[in-house]
C-alpha positions as CSV (number, residue, x, y, z in Angstrom):
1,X,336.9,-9.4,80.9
2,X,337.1,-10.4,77.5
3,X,334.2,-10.9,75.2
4,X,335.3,-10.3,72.3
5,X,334.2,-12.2,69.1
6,X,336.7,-14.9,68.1
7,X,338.0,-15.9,64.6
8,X,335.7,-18.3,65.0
9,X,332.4,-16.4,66.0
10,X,333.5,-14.6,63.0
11,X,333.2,-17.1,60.4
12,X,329.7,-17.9,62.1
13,X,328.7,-14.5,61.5
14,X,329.1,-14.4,58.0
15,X,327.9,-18.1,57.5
16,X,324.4,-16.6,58.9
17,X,324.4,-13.4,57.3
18,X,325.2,-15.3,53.9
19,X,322.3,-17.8,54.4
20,X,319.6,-15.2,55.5
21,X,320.6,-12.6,52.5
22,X,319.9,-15.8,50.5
23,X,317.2,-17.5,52.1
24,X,315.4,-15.4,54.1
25,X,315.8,-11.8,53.9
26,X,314.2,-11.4,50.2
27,X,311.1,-13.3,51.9
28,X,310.8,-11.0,54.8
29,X,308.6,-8.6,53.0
30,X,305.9,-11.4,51.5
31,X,306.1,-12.9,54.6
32,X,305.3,-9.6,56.5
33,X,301.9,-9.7,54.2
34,X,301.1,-13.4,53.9
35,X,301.7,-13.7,57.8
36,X,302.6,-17.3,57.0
37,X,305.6,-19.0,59.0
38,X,308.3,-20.0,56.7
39,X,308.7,-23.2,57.2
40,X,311.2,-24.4,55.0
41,X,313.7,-21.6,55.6
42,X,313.2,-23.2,59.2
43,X,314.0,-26.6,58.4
44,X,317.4,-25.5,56.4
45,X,318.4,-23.5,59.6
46,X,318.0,-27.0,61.7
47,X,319.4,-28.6,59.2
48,X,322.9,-26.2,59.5
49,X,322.6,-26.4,62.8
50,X,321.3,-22.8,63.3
51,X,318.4,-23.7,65.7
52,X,319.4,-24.7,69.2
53,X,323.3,-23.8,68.3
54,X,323.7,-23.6,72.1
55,X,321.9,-27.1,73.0
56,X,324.5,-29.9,73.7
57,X,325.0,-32.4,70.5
58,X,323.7,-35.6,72.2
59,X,320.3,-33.8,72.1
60,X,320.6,-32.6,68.7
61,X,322.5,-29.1,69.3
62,X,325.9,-27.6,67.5
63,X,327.4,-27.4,70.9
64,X,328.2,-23.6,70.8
65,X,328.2,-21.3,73.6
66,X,325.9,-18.0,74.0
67,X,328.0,-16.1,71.6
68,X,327.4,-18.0,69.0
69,X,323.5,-18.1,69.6
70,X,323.6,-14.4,70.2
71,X,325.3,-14.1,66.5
72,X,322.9,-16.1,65.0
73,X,320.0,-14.2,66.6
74,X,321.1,-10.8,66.0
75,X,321.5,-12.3,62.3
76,X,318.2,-13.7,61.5
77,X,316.1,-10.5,63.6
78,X,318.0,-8.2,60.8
79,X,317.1,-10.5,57.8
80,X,313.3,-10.8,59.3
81,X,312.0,-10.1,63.1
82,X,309.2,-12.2,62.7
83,X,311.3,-15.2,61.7
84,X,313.5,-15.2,64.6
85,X,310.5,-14.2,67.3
86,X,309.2,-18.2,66.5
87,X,312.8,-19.6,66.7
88,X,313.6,-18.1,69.7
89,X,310.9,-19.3,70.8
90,X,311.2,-22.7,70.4
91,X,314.8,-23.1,70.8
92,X,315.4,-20.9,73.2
93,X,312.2,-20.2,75.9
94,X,311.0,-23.9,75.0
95,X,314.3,-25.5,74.7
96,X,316.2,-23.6,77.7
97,X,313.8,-24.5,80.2
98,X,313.4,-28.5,78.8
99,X,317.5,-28.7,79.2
100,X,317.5,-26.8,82.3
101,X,314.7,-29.0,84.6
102,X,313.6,-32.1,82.1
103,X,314.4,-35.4,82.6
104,X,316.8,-37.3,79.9
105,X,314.0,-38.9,78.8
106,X,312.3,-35.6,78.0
107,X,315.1,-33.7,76.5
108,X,315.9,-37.1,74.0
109,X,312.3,-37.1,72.9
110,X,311.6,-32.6,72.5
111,X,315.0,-31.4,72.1
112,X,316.1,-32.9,69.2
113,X,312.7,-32.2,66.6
114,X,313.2,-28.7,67.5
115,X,317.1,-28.6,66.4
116,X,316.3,-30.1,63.1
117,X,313.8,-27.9,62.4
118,X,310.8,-30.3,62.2
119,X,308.6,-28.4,64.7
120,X,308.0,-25.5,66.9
121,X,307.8,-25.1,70.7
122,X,306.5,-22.8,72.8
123,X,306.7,-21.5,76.8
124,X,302.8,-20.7,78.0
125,X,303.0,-18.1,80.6
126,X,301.0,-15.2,80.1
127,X,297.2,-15.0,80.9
128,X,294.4,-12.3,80.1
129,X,294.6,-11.1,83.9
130,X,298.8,-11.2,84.2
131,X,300.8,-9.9,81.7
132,X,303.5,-7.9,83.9
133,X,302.5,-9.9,86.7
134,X,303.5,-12.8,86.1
135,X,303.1,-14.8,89.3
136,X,299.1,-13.7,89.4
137,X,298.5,-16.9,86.9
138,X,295.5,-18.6,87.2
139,X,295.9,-21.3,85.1
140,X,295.3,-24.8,87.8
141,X,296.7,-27.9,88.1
142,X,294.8,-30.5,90.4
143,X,296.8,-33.9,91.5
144,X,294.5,-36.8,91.2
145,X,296.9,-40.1,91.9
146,X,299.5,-40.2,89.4
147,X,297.7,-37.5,87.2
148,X,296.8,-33.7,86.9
149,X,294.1,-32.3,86.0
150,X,294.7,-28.7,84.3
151,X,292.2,-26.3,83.6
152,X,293.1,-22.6,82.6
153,X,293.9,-20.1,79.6
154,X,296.6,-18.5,78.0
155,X,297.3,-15.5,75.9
156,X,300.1,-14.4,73.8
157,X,301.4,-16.8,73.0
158,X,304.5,-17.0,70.7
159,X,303.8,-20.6,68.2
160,X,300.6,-21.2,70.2
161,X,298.9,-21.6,66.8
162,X,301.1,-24.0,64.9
163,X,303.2,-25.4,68.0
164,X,303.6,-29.2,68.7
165,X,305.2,-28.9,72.1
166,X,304.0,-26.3,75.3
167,X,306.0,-25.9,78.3
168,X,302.5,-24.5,80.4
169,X,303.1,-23.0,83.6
170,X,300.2,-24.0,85.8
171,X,299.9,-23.3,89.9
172,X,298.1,-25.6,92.6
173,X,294.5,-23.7,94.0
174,X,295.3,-21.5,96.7
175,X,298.7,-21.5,96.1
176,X,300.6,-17.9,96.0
177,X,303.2,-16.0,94.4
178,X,306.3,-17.8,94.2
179,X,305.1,-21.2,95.7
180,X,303.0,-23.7,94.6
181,X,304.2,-23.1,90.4
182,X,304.2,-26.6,88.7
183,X,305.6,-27.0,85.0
184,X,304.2,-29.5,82.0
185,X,305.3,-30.5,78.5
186,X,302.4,-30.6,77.0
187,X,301.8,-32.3,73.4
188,X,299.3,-30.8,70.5
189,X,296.5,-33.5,70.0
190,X,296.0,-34.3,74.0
191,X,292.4,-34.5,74.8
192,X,291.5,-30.9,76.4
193,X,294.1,-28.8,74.7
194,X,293.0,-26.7,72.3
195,X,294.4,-23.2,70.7
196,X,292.5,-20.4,69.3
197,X,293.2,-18.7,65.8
198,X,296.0,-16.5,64.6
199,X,296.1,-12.9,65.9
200,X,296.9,-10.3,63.5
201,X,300.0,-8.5,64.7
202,X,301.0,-4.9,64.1
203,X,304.5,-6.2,63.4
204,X,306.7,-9.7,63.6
205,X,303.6,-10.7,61.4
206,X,305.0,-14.2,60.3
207,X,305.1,-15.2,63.7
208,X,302.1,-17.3,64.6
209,X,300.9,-16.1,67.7
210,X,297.4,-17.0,69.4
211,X,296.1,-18.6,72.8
212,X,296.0,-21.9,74.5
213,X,293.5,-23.8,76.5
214,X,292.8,-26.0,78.7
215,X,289.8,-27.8,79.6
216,X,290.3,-30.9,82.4
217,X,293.1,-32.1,80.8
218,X,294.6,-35.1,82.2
219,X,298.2,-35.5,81.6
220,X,300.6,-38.2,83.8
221,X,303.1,-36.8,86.0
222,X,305.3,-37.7,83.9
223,X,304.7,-34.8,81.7
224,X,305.6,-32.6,85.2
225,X,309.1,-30.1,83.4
226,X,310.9,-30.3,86.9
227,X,310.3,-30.3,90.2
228,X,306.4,-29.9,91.1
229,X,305.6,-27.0,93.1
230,X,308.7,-25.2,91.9
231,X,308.0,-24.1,88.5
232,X,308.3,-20.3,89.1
233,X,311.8,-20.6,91.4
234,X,313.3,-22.4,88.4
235,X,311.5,-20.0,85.7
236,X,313.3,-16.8,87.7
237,X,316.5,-19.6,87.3
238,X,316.3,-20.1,83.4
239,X,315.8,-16.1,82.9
240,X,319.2,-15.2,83.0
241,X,320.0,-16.8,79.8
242,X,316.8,-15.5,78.0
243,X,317.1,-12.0,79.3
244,X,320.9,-11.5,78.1
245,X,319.8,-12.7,74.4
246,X,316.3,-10.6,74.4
247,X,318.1,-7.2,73.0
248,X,319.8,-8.7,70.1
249,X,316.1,-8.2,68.5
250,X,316.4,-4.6,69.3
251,X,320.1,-4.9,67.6
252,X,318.9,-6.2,64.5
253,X,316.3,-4.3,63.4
254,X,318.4,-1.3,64.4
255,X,321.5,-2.7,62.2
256,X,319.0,-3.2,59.6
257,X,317.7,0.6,59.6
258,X,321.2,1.4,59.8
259,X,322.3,0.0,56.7
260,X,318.8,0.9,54.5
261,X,318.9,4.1,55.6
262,X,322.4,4.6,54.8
263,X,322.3,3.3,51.4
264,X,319.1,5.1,50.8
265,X,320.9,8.5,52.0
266,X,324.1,8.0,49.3
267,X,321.8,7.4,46.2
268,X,318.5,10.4,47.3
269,X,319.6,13.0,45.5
270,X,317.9,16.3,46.5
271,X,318.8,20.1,45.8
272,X,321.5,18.4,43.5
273,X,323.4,16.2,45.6
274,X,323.1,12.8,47.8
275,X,321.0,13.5,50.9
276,X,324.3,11.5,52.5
277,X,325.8,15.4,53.0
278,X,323.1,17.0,54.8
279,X,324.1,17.2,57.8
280,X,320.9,16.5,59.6
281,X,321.1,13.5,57.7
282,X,324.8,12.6,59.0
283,X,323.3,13.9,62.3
284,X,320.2,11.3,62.1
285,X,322.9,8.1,60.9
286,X,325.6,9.3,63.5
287,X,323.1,8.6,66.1
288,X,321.4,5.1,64.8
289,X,325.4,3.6,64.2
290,X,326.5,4.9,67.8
291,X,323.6,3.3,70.3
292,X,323.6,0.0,67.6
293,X,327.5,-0.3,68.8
294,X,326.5,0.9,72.2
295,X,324.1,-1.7,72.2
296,X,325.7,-4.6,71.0
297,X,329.0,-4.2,73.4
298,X,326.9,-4.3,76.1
299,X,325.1,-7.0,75.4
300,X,327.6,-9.2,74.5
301,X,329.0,-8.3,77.9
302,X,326.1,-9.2,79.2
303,X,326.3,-12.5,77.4
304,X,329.5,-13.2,79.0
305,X,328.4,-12.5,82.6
306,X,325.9,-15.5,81.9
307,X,328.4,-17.5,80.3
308,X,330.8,-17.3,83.2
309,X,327.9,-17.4,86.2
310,X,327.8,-14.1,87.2
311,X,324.4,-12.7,88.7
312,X,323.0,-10.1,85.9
313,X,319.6,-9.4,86.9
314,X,320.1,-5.6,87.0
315,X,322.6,-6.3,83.8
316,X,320.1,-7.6,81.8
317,X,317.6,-5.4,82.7
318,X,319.5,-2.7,81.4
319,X,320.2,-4.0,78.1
320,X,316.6,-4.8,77.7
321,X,315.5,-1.3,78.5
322,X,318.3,0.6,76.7
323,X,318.3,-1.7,73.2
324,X,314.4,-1.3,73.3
325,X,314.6,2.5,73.7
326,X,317.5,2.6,71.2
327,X,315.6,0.9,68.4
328,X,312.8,3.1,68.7
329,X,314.9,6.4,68.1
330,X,316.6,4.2,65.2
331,X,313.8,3.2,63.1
332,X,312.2,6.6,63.8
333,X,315.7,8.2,62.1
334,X,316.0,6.0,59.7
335,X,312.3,6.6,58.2
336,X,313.0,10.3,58.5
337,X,315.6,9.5,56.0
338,X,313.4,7.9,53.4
339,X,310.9,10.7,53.8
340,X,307.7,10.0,52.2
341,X,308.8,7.1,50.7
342,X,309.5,5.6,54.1
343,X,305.3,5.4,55.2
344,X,305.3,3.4,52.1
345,X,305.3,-0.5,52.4
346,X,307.8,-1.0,49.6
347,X,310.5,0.2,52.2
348,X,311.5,-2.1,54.6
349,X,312.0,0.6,56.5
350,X,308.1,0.7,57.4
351,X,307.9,-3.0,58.6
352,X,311.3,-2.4,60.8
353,X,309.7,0.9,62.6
354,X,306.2,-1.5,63.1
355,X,308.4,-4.8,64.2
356,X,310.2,-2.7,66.8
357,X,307.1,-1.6,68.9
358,X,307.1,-4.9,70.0
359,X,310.7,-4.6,71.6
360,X,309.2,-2.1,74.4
361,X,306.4,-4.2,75.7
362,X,307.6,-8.0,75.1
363,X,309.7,-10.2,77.1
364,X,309.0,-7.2,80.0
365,X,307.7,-4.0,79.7
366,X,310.0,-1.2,79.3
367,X,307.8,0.1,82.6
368,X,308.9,-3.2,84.4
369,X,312.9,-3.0,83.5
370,X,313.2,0.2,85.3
371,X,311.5,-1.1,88.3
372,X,313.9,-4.0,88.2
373,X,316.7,-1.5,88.1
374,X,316.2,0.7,90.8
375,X,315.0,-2.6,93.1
376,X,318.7,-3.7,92.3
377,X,320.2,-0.7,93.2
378,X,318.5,-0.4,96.3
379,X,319.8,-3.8,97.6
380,X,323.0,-2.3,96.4
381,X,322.9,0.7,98.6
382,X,321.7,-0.9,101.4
């Protein structure tokens, strides 16, 4: 196996690093209080072809592979979480799943908007009664001639607030588990879709989140993302992507604790010398830089796998569950190294340990990635 970066991948990295330490990195921290979506750092991303890097150029992409989408994302989570949680959002849960199952006509009219930067999707899934549980949905869809009739609510949304485009997950009454899933883009302004207000988040604050609803909506089946009555066979068929790019969040904020804390430990003078020869402090750093590089090798391996159609359902899981507990123990450290002056909000050390809470519960629980390991392992032994 080889997946290694190439010269290349390289030149990409630094690209992105150079445009977030410019553009969006000495935001992060207004942004973190304002809670507002930075729009115009968005648009210049499209713009450089940083948004849907991995979408195909006839529907507005830069062509890349996974590689290159998992540099850019590792990039703009370390410059600011927040940021990156509406991106991927919209370019990757919306996005994925439109050039996956939509039509032509569908990805020429909702992919290209979204690479330019000109508006934000998001993927509707989650419902007050199923969070883990994601096949216990509620949320109905009626056929009445050429026409549905959806009905339903969602929660948690990621862009719910500000979002032009929804990919809603809906299921036919009396329909279970995997069966009887049906799929709509949905547009903001249709008659019966509504979303509530902002939530206030604990961290990736300048990410709009909020809930969606629907009340006898009538959309054509035209609107229908795939085949209907199939929705949740090709949502466990799109995963693979999203859950080999998910612990690149966990990556970034731990890269970016890494390198504050680091700095922060050479120029702390205390007892009358740098903090940086303690070596609890070395002990604390040590242990941050070793699971970031852990980390990342594995989930560029992972990356790969998906690349080059390998199965990586236990793979991915294990990413997700080791990055998530990885950045925890790294933005813990890295605090410790600031001291008192790391509880402060001048430090963005403080809004990386409340961005990575997130990492354990989003995108699967760090509960439900174990269970998904030992199922695998079981079909393994059996």
């Amino acid at each position: 196996m080889d997946y290694n970066l190439s010269d290349e991948h390289l030149m990409l990295k630094d690209q992105v690093r150079k445009f977030c330490d410019i553009e969006l990195a000495p935001k992060a921290q207004e942004l973190d209080e304002t809670q507002e979506f930075p729009w115009g750092v968005y648009q210049k991303a499209g713009q450089l072809g940083l948004v849907g890097s991995y979408l195909p150029a006839e529907y507005g992409g830069a062509g890349g592979d996974l590689f290159s989408k998992a540099i850019i994302y590792e990039e703009f989570v370390r410059a600011c979480f927040g940021f990156n949680l509406s991106l991927n959002a919209a370019d990757l849960l919306f996005c994925n799943n439109v050039n996956k199952h939509g039509t032509e006509d569908q990805k020429k009219k909702y992919l290209p908007p979204i690479c330019r930067g000109e508006v934000l999707g998001c993927w509707c899934l989650t419902e007050p009664g199923s969070g883990s549980d994601a096949l216990s949905i509620k949320s109905s869809c009626v056929k009445d001639g050429d026409y549905f009739i959806l009905n339903g609510q969602k929660t948690f949304i990621t862009n719910a607030p500000e979002a032009q485009y929804f990919v809603m997950l809906t299921r036919e009454p009396g329909s279970k588990r995997m069966e009887g899933g049906t799929a709509f883009i949905l547009e903001r302004g249709m008659k019966g879709l509504s979303t509530g207000k902002k939530f206030n988040k604990m961290g990736g604050r300048c990410s709009p989140t909020g809930e969606v609803f629907m009340e006898d909506l009538r959309v054509h089946q035209d609107y229908v993302l795939g085949a209907p009555g199939r929705a949740f066979h090709q949502m466990f068929a799109s995963l693979d992507v999203e859950r080999s790019l998910t612990p690149f969040s966990s990556i970034g904020i731990a890269q970016a604790a890494l390198e504050v804390a680091t700095k922060y430990a050479l120029e702390r003078a205390q007892f009358g010398k740098p903090i940086a020869e303690y070596q609890l402090i070395q002990e604390k750093l040590a242990r941050i830089a070793t699971g970031v590089e852990m980390a990342r090798t594995f989930a560029y391996k992972v990356v790969w796998m998906v690349m080059n159609g390998k199965k990586v359902t236990k793979e991915a899981a294990m990413i997700k569950y080791y990055a998530s507990r990885m950045v925890q123990h790294a933005v813990h450290d890295g605090l410790q190294v600031f001291g008192g002056y790391g509880y402060m909000k001048e430090y963005p050390i403080e809004r990386y340990y409340r961005d990575a809470r997130m990492l354990e519960i989003g995108a699967g629980t760090t509960e439900i990635q174990k269970v998904i390991i030992a199922r695998e392992l079981f079909r393994e032994f059996k």
